[in-house]
VEXLUM-647032 format. One record per residue (C-alpha): residue in three letters; y, x, z. Coordinates in pm, whole numbers, plus 50000, padded with zeros to 5 digits. Layout:
<rodrens>
ALAYXZ/...
</rodrens>
This chain:
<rodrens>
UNK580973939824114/UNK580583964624399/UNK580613955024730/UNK581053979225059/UNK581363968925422/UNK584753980525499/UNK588273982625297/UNK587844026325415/UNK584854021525171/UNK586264005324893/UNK588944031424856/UNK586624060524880/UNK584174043124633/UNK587414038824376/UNK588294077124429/UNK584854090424357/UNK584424067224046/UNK587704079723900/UNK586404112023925/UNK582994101223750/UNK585144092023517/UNK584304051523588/UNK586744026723518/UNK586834010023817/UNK589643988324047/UNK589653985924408/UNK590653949824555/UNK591643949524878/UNK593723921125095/UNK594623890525023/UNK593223875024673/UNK597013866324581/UNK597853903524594/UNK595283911424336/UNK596763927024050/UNK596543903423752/UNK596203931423514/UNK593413945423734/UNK591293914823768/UNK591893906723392/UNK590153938523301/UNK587033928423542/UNK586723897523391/UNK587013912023025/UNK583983935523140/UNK586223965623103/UNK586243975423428/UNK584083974023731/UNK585573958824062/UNK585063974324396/UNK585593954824661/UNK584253943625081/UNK581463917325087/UNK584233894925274/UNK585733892424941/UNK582543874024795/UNK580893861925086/UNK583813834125224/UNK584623799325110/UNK586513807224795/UNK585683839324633/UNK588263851124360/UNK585073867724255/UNK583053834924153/UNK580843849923887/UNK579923885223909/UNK577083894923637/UNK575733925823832/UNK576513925724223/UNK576023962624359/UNK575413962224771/UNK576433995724843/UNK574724003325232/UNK572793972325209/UNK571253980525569/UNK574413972925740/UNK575353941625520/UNK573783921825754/UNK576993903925958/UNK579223906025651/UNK576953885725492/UNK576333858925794/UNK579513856925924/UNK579943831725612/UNK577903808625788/UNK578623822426114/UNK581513799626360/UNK582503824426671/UNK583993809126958/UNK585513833427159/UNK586403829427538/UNK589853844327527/UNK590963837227166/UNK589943797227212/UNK589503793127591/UNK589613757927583/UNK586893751627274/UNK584953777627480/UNK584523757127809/UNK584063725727617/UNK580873733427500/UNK579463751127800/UNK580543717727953/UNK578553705827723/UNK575553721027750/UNK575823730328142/UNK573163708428247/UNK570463719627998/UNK570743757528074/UNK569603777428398/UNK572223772728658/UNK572103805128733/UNK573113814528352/UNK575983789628408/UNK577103804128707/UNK577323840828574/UNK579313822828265/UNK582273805728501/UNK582473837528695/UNK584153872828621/UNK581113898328695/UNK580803927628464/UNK577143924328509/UNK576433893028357/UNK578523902728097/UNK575813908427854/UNK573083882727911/UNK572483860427603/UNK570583825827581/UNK570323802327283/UNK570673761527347/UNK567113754127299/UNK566323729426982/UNK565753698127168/UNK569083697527332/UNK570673708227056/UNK569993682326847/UNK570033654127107/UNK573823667027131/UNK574413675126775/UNK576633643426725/UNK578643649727015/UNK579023687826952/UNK580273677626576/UNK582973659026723/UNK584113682726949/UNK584473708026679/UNK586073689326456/UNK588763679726714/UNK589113711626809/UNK588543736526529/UNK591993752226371/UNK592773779726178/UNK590443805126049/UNK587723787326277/UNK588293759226042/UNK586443780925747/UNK582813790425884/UNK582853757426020/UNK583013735325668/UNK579903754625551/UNK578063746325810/UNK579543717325964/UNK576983694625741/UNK573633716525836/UNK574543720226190/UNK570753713326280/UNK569963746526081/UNK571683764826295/UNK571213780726648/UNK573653781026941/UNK573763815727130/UNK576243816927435/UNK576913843427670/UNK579863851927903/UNK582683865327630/UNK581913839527343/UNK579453815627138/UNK578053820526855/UNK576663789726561/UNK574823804326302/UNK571423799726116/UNK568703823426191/UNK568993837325834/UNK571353838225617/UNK570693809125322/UNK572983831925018/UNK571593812824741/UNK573523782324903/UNK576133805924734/UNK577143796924396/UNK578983834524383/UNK576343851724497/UNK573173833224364/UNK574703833823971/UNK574443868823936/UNK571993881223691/UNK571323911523871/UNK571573923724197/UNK571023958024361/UNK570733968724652/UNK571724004024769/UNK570844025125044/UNK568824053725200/UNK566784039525486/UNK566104003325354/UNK562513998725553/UNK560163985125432/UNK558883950525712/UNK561213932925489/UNK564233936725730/UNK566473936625372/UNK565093903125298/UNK566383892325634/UNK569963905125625/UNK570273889725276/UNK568323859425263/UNK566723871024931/UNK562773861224966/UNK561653891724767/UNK563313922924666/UNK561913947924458/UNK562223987124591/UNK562194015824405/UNK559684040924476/UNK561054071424683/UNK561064103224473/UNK558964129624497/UNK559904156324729/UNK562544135924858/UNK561274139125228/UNK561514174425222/UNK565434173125173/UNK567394181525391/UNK571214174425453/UNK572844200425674/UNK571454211226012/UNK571864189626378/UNK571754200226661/UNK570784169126935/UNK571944171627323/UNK570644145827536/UNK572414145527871/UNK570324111327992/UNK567084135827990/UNK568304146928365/UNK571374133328444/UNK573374103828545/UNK576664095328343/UNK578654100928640/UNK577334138028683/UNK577544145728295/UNK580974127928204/UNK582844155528300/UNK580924177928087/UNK581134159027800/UNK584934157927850/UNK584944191827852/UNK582554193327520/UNK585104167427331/UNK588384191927449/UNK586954219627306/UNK586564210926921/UNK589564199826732/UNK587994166326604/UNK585094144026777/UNK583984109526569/UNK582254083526883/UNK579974059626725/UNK579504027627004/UNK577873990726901/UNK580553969827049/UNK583733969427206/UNK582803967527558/UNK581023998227526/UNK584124015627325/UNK586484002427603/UNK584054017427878/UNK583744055227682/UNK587244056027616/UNK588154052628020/UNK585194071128132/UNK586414103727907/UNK590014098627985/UNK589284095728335/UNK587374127828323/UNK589704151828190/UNK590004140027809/UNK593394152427620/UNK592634148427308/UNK594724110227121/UNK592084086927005/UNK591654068026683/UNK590334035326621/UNK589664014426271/UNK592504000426218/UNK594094036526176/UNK591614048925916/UNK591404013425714/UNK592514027825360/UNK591674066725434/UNK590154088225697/UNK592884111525639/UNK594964102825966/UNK591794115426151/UNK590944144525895/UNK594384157225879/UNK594334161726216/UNK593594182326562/UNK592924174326915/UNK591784141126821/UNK588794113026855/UNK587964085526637/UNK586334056626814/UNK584404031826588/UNK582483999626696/UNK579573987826485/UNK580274015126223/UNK576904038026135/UNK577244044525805/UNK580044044725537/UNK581944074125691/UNK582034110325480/UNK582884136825731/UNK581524169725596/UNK582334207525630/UNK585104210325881/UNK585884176225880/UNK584404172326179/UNK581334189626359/UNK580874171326646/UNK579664133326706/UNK578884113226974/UNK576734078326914/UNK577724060227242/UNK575514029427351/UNK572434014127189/UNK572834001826803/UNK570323976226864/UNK572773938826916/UNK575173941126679/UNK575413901726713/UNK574723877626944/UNK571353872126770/UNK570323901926818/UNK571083906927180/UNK569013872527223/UNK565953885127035/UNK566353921427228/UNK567003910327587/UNK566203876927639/UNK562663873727409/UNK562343914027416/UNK560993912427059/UNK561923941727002/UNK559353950526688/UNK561403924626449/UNK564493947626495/UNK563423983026553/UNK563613993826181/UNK567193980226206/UNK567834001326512/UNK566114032726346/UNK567924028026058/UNK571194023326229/UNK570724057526433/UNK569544072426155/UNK572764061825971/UNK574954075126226/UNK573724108026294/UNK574514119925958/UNK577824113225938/UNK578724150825980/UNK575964166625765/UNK576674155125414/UNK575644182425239/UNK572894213225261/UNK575494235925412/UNK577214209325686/UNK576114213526050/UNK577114185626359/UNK576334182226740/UNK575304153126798/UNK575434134927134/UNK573624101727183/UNK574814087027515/UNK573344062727716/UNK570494060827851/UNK568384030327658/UNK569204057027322/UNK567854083527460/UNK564744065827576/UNK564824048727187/UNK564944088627053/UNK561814102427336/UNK559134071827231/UNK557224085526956/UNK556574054626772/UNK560084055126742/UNK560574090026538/UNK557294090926344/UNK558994071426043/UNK562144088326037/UNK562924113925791/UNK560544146125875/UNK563944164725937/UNK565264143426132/UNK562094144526347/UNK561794178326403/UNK565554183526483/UNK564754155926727/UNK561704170726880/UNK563074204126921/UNK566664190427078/UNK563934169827306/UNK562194200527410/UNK565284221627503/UNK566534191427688/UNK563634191727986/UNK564954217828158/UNK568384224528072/UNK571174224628330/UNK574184214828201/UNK575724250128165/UNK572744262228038/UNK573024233227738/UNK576494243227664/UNK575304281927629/UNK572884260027337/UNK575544242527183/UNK577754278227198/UNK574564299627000/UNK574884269126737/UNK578314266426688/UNK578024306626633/UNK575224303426357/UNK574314342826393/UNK571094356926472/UNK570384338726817/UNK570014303626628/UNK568034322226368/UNK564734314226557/UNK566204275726647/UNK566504270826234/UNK563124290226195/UNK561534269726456/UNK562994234026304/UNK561894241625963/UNK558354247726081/UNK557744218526284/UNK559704196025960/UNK556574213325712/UNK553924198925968/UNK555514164925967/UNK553764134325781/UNK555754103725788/UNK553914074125953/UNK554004038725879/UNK555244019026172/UNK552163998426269/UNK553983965526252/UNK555743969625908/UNK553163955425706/UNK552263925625889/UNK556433919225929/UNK556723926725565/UNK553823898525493/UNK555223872625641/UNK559523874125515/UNK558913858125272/UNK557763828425433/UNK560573834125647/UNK563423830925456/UNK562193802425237/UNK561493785625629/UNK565333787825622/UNK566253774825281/UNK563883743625365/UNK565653739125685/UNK568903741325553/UNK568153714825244/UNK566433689225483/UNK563283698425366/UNK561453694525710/UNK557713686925571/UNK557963719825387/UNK560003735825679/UNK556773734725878/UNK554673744725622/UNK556543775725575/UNK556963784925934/UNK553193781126008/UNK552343802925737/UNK554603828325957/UNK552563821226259/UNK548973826526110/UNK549903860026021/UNK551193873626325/UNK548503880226500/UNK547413903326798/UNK548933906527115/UNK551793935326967/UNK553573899026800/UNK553103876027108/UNK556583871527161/UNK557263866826778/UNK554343841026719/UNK555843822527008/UNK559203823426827/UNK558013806626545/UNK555883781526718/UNK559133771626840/UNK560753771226518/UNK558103751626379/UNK558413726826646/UNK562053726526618/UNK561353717326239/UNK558683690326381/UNK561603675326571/UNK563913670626281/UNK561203654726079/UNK560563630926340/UNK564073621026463/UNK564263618426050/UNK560713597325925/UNK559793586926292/UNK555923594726171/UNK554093600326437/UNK552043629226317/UNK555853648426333/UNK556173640426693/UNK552453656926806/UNK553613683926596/UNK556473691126777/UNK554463686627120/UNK551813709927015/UNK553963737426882/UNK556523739827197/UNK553513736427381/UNK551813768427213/UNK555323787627177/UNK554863785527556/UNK551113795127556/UNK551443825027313/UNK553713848127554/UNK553653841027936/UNK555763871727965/UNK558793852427809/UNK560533832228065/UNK562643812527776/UNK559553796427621/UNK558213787727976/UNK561163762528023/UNK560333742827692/UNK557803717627807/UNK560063704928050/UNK562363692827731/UNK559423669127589/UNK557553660627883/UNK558743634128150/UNK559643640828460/UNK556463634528596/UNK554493658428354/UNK556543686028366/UNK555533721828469/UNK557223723128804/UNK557143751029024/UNK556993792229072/UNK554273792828802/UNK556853785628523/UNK559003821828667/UNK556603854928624/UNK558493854328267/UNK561923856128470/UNK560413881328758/UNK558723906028422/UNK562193903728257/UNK563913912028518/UNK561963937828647/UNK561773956328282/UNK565613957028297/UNK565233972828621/UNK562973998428521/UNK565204009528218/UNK568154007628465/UNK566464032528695/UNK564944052628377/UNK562084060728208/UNK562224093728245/UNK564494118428456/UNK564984119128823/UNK566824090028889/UNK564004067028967/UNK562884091229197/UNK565984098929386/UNK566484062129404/UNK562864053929541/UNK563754079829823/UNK567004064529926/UNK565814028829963/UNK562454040330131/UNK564384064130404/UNK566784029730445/UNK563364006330470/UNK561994031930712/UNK564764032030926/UNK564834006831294/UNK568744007531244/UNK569613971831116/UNK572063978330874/UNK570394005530681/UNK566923984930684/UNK568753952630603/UNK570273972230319/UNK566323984230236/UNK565123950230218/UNK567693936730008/UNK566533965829739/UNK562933956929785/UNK564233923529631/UNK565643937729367/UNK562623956629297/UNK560403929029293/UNK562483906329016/UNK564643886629233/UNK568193883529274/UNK569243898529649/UNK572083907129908/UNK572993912030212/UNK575753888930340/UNK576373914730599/UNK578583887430908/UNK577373873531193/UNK575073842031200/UNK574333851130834/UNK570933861630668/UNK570093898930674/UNK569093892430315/UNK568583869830116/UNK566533867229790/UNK567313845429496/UNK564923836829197/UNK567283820028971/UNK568693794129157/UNK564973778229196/UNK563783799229523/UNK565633814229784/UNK563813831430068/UNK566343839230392/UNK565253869130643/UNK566123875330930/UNK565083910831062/UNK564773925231402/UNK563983960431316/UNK565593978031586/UNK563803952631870/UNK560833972832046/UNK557243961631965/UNK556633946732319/UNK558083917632405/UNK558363877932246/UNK559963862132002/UNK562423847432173/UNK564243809532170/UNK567243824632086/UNK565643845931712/UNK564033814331625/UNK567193793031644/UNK568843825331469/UNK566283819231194/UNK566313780631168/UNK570163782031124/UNK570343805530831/UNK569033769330631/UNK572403756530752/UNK574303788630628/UNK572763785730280/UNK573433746630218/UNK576953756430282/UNK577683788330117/UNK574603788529844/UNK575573763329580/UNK571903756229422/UNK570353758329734/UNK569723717829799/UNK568243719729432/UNK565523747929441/UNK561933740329438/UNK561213765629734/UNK563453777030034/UNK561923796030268/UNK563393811030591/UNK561903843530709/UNK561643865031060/UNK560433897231010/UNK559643913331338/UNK557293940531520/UNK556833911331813/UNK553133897831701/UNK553843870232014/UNK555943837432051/UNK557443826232324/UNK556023795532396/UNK559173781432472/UNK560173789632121/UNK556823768731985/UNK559133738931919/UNK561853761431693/UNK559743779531488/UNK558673749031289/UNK559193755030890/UNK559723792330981/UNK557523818330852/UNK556803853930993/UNK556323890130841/UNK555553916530998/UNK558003948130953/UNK555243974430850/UNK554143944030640/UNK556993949630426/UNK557073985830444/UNK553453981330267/UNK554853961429974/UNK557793986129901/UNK554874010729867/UNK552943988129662/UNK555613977829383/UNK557114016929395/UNK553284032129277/UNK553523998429044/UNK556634007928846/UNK555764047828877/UNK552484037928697/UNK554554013228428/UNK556914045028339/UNK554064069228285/UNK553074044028038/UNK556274032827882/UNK556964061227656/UNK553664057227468/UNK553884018027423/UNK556223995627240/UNK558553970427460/UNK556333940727386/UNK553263956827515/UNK554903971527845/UNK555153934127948/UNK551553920127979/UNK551073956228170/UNK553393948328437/UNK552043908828445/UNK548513923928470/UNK550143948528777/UNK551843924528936/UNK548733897828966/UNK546423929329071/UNK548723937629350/UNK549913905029436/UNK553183912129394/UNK553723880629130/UNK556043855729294/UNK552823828429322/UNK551193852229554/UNK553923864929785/UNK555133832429803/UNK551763818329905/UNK551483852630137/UNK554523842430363/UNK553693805030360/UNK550033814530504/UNK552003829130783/UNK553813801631000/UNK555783812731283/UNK554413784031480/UNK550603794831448/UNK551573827931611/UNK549673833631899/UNK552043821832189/UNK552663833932565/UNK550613821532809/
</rodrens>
């Protein structure tokens, strides 16, 4: 049997073995519309069925005992295979089901998370978090019973496999659905799949930190060695433009309108639909004629796109599997970062930030997709990666040095022509290629020679990843039989081979995982041996990476009340995370951070209220929290929120002149923004700090005013002027550094940054509350 991802697949699969001269059948649809003549000569041996893993991988396969199973692009088999085990609850499709469980598990999550969840921001749009372990299973009953009075229809499906190994599983939620699923898929609990007497698994850029093992929760698969010569093949000739190098989207989109009207066919390659539904209006907005495509169109051929001109065909989650060669198409565009295919994912990438666990997948995916175009020696493409976490993915070293030596030197030299190209000047670049005469004769001269100098590297985490995956998976299969003793065994096997700081994050992950496993053996022997178990390892999961906010809320769920970790130390995790995403907002390269650093310091420099109210609010942002600027009368000129679990209210007198008091009148002004925020702030009663603010040039208090300016606190304006300065040369330094380190090690930097400058929340909190208003000197 021969499994490919999608039904476009199968048919092209059927086609070229026909012409091999392979008998061979293509099943597609329903299993009731399976010719019986067809399937009678698969199960005579006579002929070889081709066919989408969905056809194997679902509750009952017509295909229920394949000899030989061929994966065919085993590297992207990863959510066909899962989604067997996988129940998606999706906020639209099964509203209702949806808000049960949040209601659910509302209380055990960060308010903050909730509140993004019940509102209808774009921006929260794509934060993840996972129920963690302890609530899960103190719920697990309750959660069972809401599913099964609530599940119909295909839900119904995904939900008997796992319905009895619910504890195997992890909960992910974010604001468009939830997803149930176990960390790895368990395929030998497949009777279809497990049978087989031989399986194979094919594909160009399988990896080798035992990523395959992962997607297809095999413990060990064997690889055939790469032949000789192989990496000095090439397929076709790419040309890379990267318009994120100096550019925003909103100053390029127009161009690349322009760049998609001009060629008869363009294929976009995005992760998800969000980012599909955002290209497609951003390029018709801009000027775009051209009729677009999507999946369902090309489902049995890619003829309807092929056949055509003045057309685009817009794929989500698609980076391999597609033939476009010769004139096909020459131009692509890989739109958004291939790195959270699945809610899974997106949790390990943005909310942990392990991002060594999945970067093989990610290189693999891009390397997938940019040869869509090129399929043979003669092809050539443009390709386009948009957005601006790609192009940052494509400029970090570590990132290229174990792609394909071609693919690195068309990389570096696209790189190299981006620095100082102005947008006309790139499509002059992308004219000369298209051309192929004598002017590009230097560009291919210049490729080929940098591709000879090219050794391939190993990826420094590979081997320890590929150590421990075995270990792993069989972590899973114990899990998912019960087997809790040898659950833990398994899992700290995992943890005593991760070490150095580059797997913090990861080692943490599995401490958790083992303590999750310590839980289940407790709740299921009650030996007490389980239950320090589970103690120590949430404990240590918490311990091995204080730059992950998620582990630093764990001991609260097996401490009491009493014990717990309470307080500001528990959210440098939060204020790193946050300011990471900031920094990749702003850029790692380019001008942007620049340009923006310039606007908010002319706005904090400014006397004028509303521009330096505006300023302060982006100093907030800067530092990690949460901030605006409620703008009305009788309101906070900004306020700054940590999460629901510290607000800090200011209320600035920039344009006042330095001589002078503070008056009755600004400390009553102060005092009553406490009042504002109980009424309008709806965590406010429940945060462990609130802090109200006057930030002044006035260095004396009236003494009248003595009595008011109880439980205020003062700054002084040039006060926070200095700390703009201070966390701007912070993140300038963190950039120059971020292209040469990995995302794990960028976040110790900025802890160790933060704590030098004493810009961590601990120490400006403990700055302004070593300034009361009250001990102000006072007029005579």
């Amino acid at each position: 049997m021969y499994l490919c991802p999608t039904r476009q697949l199968v048919h092209q699969v059927h086609k070229l073995s026909q012409e091999y001269g392979i008998n061979s059948h293509a099943f597609v649809g329903t299993q009731k519309d399976y010719s019986t003549d067809k399937f009678s000569e698969y199960i005579s041996s006579d002929a070889i069925a081709i066919s989408t893993y969905s056809s194997l991988f679902n509750i009952n396969p017509r295909f229920d005992d394949p000899n030989v199973i061929i994966c065919d692009d085993a590297h992207s088999a990863e959510n066909y295979i899962a989604s067997m085990w996988s129940l998606r609850i999706n906020r639209f499709e099964h509203n209702d089901l949806f808000f049960k469980i949040i209601n659910l598990f509302e209380d055990v999550l960060p308010s903050a998370f909730i509140d993004s969840i019940k509102t209808n921001s774009s921006q929260t749009r794509r934060i993840v978090d996972m129920v963690p372990a302890p609530y899960f299973y103190e719920r697990n009953e309750q959660l069972r019973e809401l599913l099964d009075e609530n599940i119909s229809g295909d839900l119904s499906y995904s939900w008997g496999i796992i319905r009895d190994n619910l504890t195997a599983c992890n909960i992910f939620i974010t604001w468009l659905g939830i997803l149930i699923r176990p960390w790895i898929p368990p395929s030998h609990s497949h009777p279809s799949f497990k049978s087989a007497n031989q399986r194979i698994y094919m594909s160009a850029t399988l990896g080798a930190g035992g990523e395959l093992e992962r997607i297809t929760g095999i413990p060990r698969i064997e690889r055939l060695p790469v032949p000789k010569g192989w990496d000095r093949q090439g397929s076709g000739r790419r040309f890379f433009v990267f318009p994120d190098y100096k550019f925003e989207p909103k100053e390029y989109y127009s161009w690349l309108a322009e760049q998609i009207n001009n060629r008869d066919r363009t294929l976009i390659l995005c992760p998800d639909t969000q980012t599909a539904d955002l290209i497609k209006n951003g390029l018709k907005s801009n000027g775009v004629t051209h009729s677009f495509l999507e999946s369902g169109d090309i489902e049995n051929s890619l003829e309807p796109f092929t056949s055509k001109k003045e057309v685009v065909l817009l794929l989500t989650n698609r980076y391999d599997g597609l033939d476009l060669p010769e004139d096909s198409c020459r131009q692509l565009i890989i739109a958004g970062f291939p790195g959270a295919t699945n809610l899974q994912e997106r949790f390990l990438l943005g909310r942990l930030g392990i991002n060594s666990l999945l970067k093989d997948r990610i290189r693999t995916r891009f390397t997938q997709a940019a040869g869509r175009c090129t399929r043979g020696a003669t092809d050539h493409s443009l390709v386009i990666p948009v957005e601006r976490q790609l192009f940052e993915f494509c400029l970090k070293k570590e990132n290229r040095e174990e792609m394909h030596p071609e693919l690195q030197a068309e990389l570096e030299f696209s790189l190299e022509q981006a620095k100082d190209s102005s947008l006309e000047g790139v499509s002059s670049l992308i004219a000369l290629f298209f051309e192929r005469g004598e002017d590009w004769k230097g560009a291919e001269e210049g490729i080929e020679k940098l591709r000879d100098d090219i050794e391939v590297k190993k990826d420094k985490h590979t081997e320890t990843l590929n150590s421990v995956v075995k270990d792993e998976v069989n972590f899973q299969y114990m899990l998912w039989n019960k087997n809790y003793k040898e659950a833990i065994e398994r899992a700290r096997s995992v943890v005593d081979n991760l070490s150095g700081p580059e797997f913090e994050g990861y080692r943490a992950l599995w401490c958790y995982f083992i303590g999750s496993a310590g839980w289940l053996s407790y709740c299921a022997t009650n030996d007490a041996s389980d239950k320090r178990i589970y103690e120590d390892f949430f404990n240590k999961s918490k311990s091995c990476s204080k730059t992950i906010s998620w582990f630093s809320e764990l001991p609260t769920v097996i401490q009491s009340e009493a014990e717990s970790v309470e307080g500001i130390d528990l959210i440098v995790g939060y204020q790193i995370e946050n300011i990471q995403q900031k920094l990749a907002k702003l850029g790692v390269v380019g001008l942007s951070f620049e340009r923006k650093m310039n606007e908010i310091q002319a706005l904090i420099n400014d006397d004028t209220p509303s521009k330096f109210e505006e300023g302060l609010t982006k100093l907030g942002e800067l530092l990690g929290f949460s901030a605006n600027h409620p703008g009305g009368t009788a309101q906070p000129d900004s306020v700054w929120d940590f999460n629901n679990k510290i607000f800090i209210l200011f209320e600035a007198k920039s344009s006042e002149q330095e001589e002078g008091l503070i008056s009755v009148d600004t400390c009553r002004q102060t005092n009553g923004h406490c009042k504002w925020a109980k009424q309008e702030l709806p965590h406010f009663d429940e945060a462990t700090k609130k802090i109200c603010v006057l930030i002044s040039k006035r260095t004396i208090l009236d003494r009248n005013a003595t009595p008011h300016a109880n439980n205020l606190y003062y700054m002084h304006i040039n006060r926070i002027r200095e700390i703009f300065k201070a966390i701007v040369g912070l993140l300038r330094r963190i950039r120059g550094q971020s292209t040469d380190v990995s995302e794990e090690e960028i976040r110790p930097k900025i802890l160790e940054a933060l704590k030098k400058e004493k810009l961590d929340i601990k120490s400006l909190i403990e700055e302004i509350e070593g300034k009361p208003l009250s001990e102000l000197k006072s007029s005579n």
